[in-house]
C-alpha positions as CSV (number, residue, x, y, z in Angstrom):
1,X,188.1,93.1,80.5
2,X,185.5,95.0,82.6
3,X,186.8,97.8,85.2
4,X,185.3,95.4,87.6
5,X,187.5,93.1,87.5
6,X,190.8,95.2,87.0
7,X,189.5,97.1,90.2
8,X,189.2,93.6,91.9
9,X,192.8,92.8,91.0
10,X,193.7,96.1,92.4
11,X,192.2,95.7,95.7
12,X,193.4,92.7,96.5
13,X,197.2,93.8,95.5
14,X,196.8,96.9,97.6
15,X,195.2,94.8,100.6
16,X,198.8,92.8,100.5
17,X,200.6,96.2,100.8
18,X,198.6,97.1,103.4
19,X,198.9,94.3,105.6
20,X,203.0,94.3,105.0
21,X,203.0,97.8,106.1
22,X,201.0,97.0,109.6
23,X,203.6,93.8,110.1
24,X,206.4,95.6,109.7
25,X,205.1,98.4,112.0
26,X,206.1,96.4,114.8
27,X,209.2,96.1,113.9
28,X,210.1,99.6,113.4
29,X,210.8,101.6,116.7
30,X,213.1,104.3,115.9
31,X,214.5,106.8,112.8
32,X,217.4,104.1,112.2
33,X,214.7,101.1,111.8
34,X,212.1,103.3,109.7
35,X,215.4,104.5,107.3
36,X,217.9,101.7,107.0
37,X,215.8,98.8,108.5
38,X,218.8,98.2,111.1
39,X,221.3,97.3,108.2
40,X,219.4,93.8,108.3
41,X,218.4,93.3,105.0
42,X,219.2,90.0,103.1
43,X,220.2,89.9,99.2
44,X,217.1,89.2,97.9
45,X,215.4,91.7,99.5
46,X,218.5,94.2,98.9
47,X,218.6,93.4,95.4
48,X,215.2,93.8,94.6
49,X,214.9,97.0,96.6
50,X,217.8,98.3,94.2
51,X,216.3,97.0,91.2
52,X,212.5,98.5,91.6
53,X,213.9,102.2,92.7
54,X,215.7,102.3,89.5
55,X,212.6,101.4,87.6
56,X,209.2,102.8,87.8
57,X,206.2,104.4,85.2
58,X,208.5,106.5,84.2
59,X,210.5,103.7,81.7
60,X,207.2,101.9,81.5
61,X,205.2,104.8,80.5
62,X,207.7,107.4,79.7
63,X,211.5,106.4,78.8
64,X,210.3,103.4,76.9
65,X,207.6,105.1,74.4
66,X,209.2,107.9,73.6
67,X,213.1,106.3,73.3
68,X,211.7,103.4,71.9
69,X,210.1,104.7,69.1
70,X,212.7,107.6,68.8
71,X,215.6,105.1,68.7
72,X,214.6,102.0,67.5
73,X,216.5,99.0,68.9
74,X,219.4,101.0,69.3
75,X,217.3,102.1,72.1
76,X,218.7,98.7,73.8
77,X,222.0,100.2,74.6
78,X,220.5,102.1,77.1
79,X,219.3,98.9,78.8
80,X,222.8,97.4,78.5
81,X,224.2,100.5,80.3
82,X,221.6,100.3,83.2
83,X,223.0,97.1,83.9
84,X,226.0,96.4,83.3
85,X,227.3,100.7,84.6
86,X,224.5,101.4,86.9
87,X,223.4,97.9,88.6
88,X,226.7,95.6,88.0
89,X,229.5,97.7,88.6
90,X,227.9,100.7,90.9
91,X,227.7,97.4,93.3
92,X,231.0,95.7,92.7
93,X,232.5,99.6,92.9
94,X,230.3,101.1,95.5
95,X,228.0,98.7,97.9
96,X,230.8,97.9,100.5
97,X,232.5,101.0,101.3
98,X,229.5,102.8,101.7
99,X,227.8,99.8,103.7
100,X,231.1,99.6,105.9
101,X,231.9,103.7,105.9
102,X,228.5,104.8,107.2
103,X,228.4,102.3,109.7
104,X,231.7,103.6,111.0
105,X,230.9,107.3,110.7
106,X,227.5,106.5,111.9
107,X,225.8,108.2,108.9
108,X,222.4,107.0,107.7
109,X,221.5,109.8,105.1
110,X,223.6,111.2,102.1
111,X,223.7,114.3,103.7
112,X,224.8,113.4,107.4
113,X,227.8,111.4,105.3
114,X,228.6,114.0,103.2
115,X,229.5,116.1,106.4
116,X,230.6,113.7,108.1
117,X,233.1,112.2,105.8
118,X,234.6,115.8,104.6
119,X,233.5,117.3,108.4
120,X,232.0,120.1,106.9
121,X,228.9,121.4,108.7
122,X,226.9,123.5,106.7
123,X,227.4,121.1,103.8
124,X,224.6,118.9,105.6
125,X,221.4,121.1,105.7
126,X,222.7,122.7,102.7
127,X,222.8,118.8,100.6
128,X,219.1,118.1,102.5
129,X,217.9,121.1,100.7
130,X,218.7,119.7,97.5
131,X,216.9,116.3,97.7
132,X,214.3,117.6,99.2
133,X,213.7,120.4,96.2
134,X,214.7,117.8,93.5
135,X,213.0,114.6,94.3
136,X,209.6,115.9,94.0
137,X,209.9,117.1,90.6
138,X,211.0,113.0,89.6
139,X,208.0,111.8,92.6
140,X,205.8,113.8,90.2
141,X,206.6,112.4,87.1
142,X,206.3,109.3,88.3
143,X,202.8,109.5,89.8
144,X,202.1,111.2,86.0
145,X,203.3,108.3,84.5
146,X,201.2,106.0,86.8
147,X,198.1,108.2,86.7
148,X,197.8,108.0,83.2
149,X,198.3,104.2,83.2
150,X,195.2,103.5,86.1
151,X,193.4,106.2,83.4
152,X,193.5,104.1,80.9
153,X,192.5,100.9,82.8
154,X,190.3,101.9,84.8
155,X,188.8,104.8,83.5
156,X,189.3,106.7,86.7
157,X,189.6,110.1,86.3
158,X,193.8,111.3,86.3
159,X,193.3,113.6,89.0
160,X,191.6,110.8,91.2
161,X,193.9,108.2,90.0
162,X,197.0,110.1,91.3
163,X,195.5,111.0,94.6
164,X,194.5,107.3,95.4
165,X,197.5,106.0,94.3
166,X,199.5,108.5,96.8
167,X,197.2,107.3,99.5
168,X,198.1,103.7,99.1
169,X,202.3,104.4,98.8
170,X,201.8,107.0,101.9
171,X,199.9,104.6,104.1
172,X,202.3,101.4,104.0
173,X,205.4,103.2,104.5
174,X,204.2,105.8,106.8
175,X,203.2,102.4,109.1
176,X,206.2,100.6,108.0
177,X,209.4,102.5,106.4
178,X,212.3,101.1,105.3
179,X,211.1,97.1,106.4
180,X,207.7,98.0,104.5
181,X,209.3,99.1,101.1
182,X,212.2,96.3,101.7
183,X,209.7,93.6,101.7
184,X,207.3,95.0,99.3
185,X,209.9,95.0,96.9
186,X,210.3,91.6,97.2
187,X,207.0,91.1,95.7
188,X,206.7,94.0,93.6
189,X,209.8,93.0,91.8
190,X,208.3,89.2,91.2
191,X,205.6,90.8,89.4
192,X,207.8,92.6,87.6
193,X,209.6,90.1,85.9
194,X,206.7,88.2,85.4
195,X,205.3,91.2,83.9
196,X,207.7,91.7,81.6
197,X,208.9,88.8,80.2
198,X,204.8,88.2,79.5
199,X,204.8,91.5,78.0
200,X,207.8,90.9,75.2
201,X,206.4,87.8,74.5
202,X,202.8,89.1,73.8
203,X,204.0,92.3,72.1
204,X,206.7,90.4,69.7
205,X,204.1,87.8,68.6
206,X,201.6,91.0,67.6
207,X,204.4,93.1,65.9
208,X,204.8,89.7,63.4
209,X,208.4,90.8,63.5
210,X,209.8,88.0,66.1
211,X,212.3,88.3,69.1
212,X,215.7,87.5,67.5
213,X,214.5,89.5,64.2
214,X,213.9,92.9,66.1
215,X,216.3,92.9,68.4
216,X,219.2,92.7,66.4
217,X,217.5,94.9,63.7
218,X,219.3,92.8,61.2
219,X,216.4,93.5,58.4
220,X,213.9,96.4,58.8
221,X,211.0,95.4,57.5
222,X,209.1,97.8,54.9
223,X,206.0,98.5,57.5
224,X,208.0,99.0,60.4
225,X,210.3,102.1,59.4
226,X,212.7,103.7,61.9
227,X,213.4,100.4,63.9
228,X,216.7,99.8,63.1
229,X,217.8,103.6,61.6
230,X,220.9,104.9,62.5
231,X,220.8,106.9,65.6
232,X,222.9,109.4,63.3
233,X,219.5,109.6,61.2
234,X,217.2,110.7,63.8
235,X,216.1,114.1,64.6
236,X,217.5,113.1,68.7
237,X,221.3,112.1,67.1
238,X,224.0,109.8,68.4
239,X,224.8,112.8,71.1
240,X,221.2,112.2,72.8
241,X,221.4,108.4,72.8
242,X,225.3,108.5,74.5
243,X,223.7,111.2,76.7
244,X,220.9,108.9,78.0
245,X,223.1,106.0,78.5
246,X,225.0,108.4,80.4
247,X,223.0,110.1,82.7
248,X,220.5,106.8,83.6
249,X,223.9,104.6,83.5
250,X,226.3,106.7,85.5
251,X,223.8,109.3,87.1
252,X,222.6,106.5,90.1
253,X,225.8,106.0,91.8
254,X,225.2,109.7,92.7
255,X,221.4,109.6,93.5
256,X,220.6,109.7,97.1
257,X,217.7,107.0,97.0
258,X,219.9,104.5,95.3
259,X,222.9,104.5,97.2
260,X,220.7,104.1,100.4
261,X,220.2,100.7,99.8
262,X,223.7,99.6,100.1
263,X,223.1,101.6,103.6
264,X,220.8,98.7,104.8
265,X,222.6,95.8,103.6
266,X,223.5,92.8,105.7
267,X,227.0,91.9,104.8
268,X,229.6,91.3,103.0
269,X,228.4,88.0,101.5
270,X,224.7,89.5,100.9
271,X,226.4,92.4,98.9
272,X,228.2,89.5,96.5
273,X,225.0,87.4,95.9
274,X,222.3,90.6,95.9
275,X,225.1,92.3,93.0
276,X,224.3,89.0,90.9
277,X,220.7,89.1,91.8
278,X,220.0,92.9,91.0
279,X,221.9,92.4,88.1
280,X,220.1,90.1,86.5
281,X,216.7,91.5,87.5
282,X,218.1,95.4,85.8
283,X,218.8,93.6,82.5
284,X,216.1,91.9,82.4
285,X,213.6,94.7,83.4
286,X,215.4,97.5,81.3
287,X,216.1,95.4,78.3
288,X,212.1,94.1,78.1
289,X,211.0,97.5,78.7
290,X,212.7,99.5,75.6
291,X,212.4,96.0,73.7
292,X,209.0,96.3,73.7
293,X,209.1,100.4,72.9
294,X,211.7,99.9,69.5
295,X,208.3,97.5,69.1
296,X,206.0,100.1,68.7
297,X,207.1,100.9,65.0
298,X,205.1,97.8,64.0
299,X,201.9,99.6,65.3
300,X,202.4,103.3,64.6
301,X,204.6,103.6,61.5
302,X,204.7,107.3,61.3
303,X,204.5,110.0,63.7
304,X,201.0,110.7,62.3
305,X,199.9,107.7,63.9
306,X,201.0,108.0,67.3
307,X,198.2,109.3,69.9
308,X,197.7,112.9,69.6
309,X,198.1,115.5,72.2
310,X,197.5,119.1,72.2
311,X,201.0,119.9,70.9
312,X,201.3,116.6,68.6
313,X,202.5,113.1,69.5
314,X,201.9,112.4,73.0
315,X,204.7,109.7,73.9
316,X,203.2,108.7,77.3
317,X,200.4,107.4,75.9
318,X,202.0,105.2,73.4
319,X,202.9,102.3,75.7
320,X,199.9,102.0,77.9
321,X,197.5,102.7,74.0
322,X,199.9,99.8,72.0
323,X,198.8,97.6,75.3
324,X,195.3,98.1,75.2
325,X,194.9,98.0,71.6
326,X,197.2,95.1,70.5
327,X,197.2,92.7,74.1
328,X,194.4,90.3,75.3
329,X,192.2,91.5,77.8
330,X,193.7,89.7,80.8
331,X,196.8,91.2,79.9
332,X,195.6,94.5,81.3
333,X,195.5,93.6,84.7
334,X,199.2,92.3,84.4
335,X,200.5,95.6,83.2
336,X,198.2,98.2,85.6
337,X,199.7,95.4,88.7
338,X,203.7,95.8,86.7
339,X,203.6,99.5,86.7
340,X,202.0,100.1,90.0
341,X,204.5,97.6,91.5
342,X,207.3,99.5,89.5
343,X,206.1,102.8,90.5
344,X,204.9,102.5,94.0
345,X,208.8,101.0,95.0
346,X,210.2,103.7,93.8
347,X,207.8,106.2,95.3
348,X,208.1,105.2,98.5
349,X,211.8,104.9,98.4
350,X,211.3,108.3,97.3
351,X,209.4,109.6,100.0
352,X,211.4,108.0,102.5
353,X,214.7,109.8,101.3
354,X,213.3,113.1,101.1
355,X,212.0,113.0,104.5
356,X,214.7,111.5,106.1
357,X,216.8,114.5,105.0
358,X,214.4,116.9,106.8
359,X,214.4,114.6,109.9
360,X,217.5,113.5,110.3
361,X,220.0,116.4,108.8
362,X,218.1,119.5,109.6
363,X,216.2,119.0,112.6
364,X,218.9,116.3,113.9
365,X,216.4,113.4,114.8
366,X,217.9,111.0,114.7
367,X,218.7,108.9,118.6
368,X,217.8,105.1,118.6
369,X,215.4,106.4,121.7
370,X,213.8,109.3,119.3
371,X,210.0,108.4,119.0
372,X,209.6,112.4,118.2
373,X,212.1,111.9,115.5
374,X,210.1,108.5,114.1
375,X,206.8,110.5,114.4
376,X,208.5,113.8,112.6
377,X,209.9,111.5,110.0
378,X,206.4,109.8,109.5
379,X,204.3,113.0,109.2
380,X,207.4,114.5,106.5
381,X,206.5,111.7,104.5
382,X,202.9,112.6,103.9
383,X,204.0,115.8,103.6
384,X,206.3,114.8,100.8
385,X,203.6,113.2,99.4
386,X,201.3,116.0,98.9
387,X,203.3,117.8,97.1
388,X,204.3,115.7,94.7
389,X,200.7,115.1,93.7
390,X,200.3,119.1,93.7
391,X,202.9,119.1,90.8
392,X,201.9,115.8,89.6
393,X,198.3,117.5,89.0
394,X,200.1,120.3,86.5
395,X,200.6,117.2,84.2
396,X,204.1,119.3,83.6
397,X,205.5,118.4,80.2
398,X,207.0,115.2,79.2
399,X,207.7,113.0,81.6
400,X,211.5,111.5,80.4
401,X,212.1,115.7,80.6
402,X,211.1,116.0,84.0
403,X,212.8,112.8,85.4
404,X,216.0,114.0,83.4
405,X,215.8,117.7,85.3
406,X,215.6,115.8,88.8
407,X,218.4,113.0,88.0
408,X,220.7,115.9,86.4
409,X,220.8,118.2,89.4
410,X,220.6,115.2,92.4
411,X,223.5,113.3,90.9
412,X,225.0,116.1,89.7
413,X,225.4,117.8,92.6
414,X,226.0,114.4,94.8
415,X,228.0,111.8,92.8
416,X,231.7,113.5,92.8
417,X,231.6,114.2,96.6
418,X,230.3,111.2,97.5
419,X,232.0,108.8,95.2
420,X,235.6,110.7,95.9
421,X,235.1,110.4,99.3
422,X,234.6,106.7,99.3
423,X,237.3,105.7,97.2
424,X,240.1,107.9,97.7
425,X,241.6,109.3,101.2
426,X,243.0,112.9,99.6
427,X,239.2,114.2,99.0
428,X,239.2,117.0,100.5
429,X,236.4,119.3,101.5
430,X,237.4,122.0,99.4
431,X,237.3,119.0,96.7
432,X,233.8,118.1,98.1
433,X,232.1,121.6,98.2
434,X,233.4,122.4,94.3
435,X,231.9,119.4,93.1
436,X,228.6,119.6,95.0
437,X,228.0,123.5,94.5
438,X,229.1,123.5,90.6
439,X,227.5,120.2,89.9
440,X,224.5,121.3,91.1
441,X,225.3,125.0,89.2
442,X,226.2,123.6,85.8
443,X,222.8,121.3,85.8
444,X,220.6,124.3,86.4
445,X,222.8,126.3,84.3
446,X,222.3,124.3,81.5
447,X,218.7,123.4,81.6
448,X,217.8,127.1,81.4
449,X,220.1,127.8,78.5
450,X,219.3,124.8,76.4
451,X,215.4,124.2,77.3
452,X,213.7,120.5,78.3
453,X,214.6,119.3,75.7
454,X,218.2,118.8,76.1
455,X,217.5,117.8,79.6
456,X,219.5,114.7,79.7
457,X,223.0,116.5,77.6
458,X,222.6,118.9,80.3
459,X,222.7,116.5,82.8
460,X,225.6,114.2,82.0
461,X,227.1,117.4,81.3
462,X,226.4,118.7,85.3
463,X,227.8,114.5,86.4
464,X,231.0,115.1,84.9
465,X,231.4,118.7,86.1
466,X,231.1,117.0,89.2
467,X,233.4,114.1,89.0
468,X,236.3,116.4,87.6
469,X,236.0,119.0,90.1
470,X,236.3,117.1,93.2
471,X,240.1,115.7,92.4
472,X,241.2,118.8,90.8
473,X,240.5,121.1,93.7
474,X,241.1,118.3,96.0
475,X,245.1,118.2,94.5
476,X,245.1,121.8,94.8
477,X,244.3,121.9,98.4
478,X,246.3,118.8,100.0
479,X,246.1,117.7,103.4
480,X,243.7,119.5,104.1
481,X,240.4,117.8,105.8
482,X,242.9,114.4,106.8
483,X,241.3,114.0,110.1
484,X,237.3,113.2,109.1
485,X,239.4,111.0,106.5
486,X,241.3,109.0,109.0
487,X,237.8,108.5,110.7
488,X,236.2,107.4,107.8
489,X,238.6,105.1,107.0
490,X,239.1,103.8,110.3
491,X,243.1,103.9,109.9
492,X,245.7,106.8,109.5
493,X,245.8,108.0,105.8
């Protein structure tokens, strides 16, 4: 299909953003509205919203080529993981408290909760820092992932492709925020499914193989070698399969731009139905997505025959090359509209994360009546922006390595304060500050000592640091930190 009319489809897709961004503009008046749309938002929308931050070119582009052909179908336990650990139960587990806590302690970022739940100051700028630093590394690999993609496509130079693309997410939510990227990922996530389910279907039919056949890997077939090997075979072993379902299973509950969402929601009754919703949508997504990479043994048999880049296989390429090489033509429009959907929700949830933790916990912006505040939080978000492209434009090294750095150190320094502190009275703030700072240690620790690519061992390893530290010092430390508790809780401990 001519670049023509793939640029057509394009246009009109980001002319749809566009005028979402303007409409919700009006609705937007202050910090609160731009960052947790008023804690208005239905299900649907919530579950969606969920559902496409989790998801983006990076499993598209990065997680499922390289896993899938790594892996094989064993490759679908990550999937199951992602939904049923990191969508089913972080919502059953998580969504109310935090919707119900921050309202109480009138927190609207992780950080401003953090410090307010534990009533430790410092621990505010200090946790800002750290989303700030660490989302822009996974914002770039994401833009990587989708500026090869539009590459490919389109034949728009990478550097170009990157820099529009960035345009387009920083001008709808720069107008809109939080209702913008709610809504949009209403639609984005539509396409998605469509998307994928399309995409398993074409894919399965080209590999001969079948659905039922290659997912359950009952009988490799002679051409297809390594789709249903052991994990135990493999060069990547059994460890870095269990350390993948981990880290992208278990890691969310502590990531800053997922647990917002449950910040926004409507109510109780929206939290039950939007938990079934993004539940559905995760399994669905995931599962399709490394489906079709365990696929790609039918095309390139032998690492020989994957696409070549100036160090050897390149497995970014090897999702968006099987497309264009094995899919019809019209197909191609489907997949540049999935991924930019995928990628462009999760950008701009991003971007509105990282600059809400500038605006809101270190310059304190963050009155209903603050129009400085909205226009600080606005400018942050380009700002946020341009950066990310800066280290998206170093086309660092693989991209499932560089989203595995971010997630480690994020959820590793966030997810045993934060999940402690929900759940369980007796967190202290001692408890709270060994988790985050030796989370956060242990990740960066690790990632220098073992190299990229042990990336996601090291991580897990920095998520459980962090779970364990926060009760043990917490016990060893008791009563101390009972009165932000008792606030947080809204009755005596």
């Amino acid at each position: 299909m001519d670049p023509l009319t793939k640029g057509s489809a394009l246009i009109l897709y980001i002319a749809v953003m566009l005028v979402i961004g303007w409409w919700s503009m009006r609705r937007t008046r202050n910090v609160g509205d731009f960052f947790v749309g008023g804690r208005t938002i239905g299900p649907w929308i919530s579950a969606f919203a969920y559902g496409t931050t989790y998801f983006s070119a990076v499993l598209f582009v990065g997680f499922a080529g390289k896993l899938g052909w790594g892996f094989g179908t064993h490759v679908l336990w990550i999937a199951l993981g992602n939904g049923m650990v990191g969508t089913l139960l972080a919502w059953a587990v998580l969504a109310r408290p935090t919707r119900e806590m921050t309202a109480r302690l009138g927190a609207i970022t992780m950080p401003e909760f953090l410090a307010a739940r534990y009533g430790v100051g410092w621990l505010r700028p200090a946790a800002a820092l750290v989303v700030f630093l660490f989302l822009a590394p996974y914002s770039a690999s994401v833009y990587q992932g989708l500026g090869y993609l539009v590459e490919a496509n389109l034949g728009m130079g990478y550097t170009l492709a990157i820099i529009l693309m960035a345009a387009i997410t920083g001008i709808y939510l720069v107008m809109g925020g939080y209702f913008a990227v709610a809504l949009t990922d209403l639609i984005q996530g539509a396409l998605q499914v469509f998307g994928v389910v399309t995409m398993v279907l074409i894919i399965a039919k080209a590999s001969g193989l079948g659905l039922v056949g290659a997912a359950m890997g009952s009988a490799e077939p002679a051409n297809t070698p390594g789709l249903a090997t052991p994990p135990g075979a493999l060069v990547p072993g059994w460890l870095m399969l269990a350390s993948l379902v981990f880290m992208t299973s278990v890691g969310p509950w502590g990531l800053p731009q997922m647990v917002q969402k449950f910040y926004a929601i409507r109510d109780r009754d929206a939290i039950r139905r939007g938990m079934v919703v993004a539940t559905f949508f995760s399994l669905l997504i995931a599962g399709g997505a490394y489906y079709c990479g365990a696929l790609t043994h039918a095309f390139y048999p032998s690492a020989a025959a994957l696409p070549q880049g100036p160090a050897g296989p390149d497995f970014d390429r090897l999702i968006p090359d099987m497309l264009t090489a094995h899919a019809p033509e019209w197909f191609a429009i489907v997949v540049l509209l999935v991924v930019m959907a995928a990628s462009m929700s999760t950008l701009s949830s991003l971007v509105l994360v990282s600059s809400a933790a500038i605006t809101v916990d270190v310059l304190g912006r963050s009155r209903k009546d603050d129009r400085v505040g909205l226009l600080v939080m606005r400018l942050l978000c380009g700002v946020f922006v341009g950066l990310s492209v800066v280290i998206a434009m170093t086309r660092p090294a693989a991209i499932v390595n560089l989203m595995a750095m971010s997630w480690g150190c994020l959820a590793g320094a966030f997810i045993g304060p934060y999940v402690w502190g929900l759940l369980w009275r007796k967190a202290t703030p001692a408890g709270a500050i060994a988790g985050f700072v030796l989370g956060l240690a242990t990740a960066i620790t690790l990632f220098v000592l073992w190299g990229v690519p042990h990336s996601p061992v090291a991580a897990s390893c920095a998520i459980v640091v962090s779970l364990i530290a926060v009760p043990a010092v917490s016990l060893a430390s008791p009563g101390r930190g009972v009165e932000p508790a008792v606030r947080a809780f809204g009755d005596p401990a």
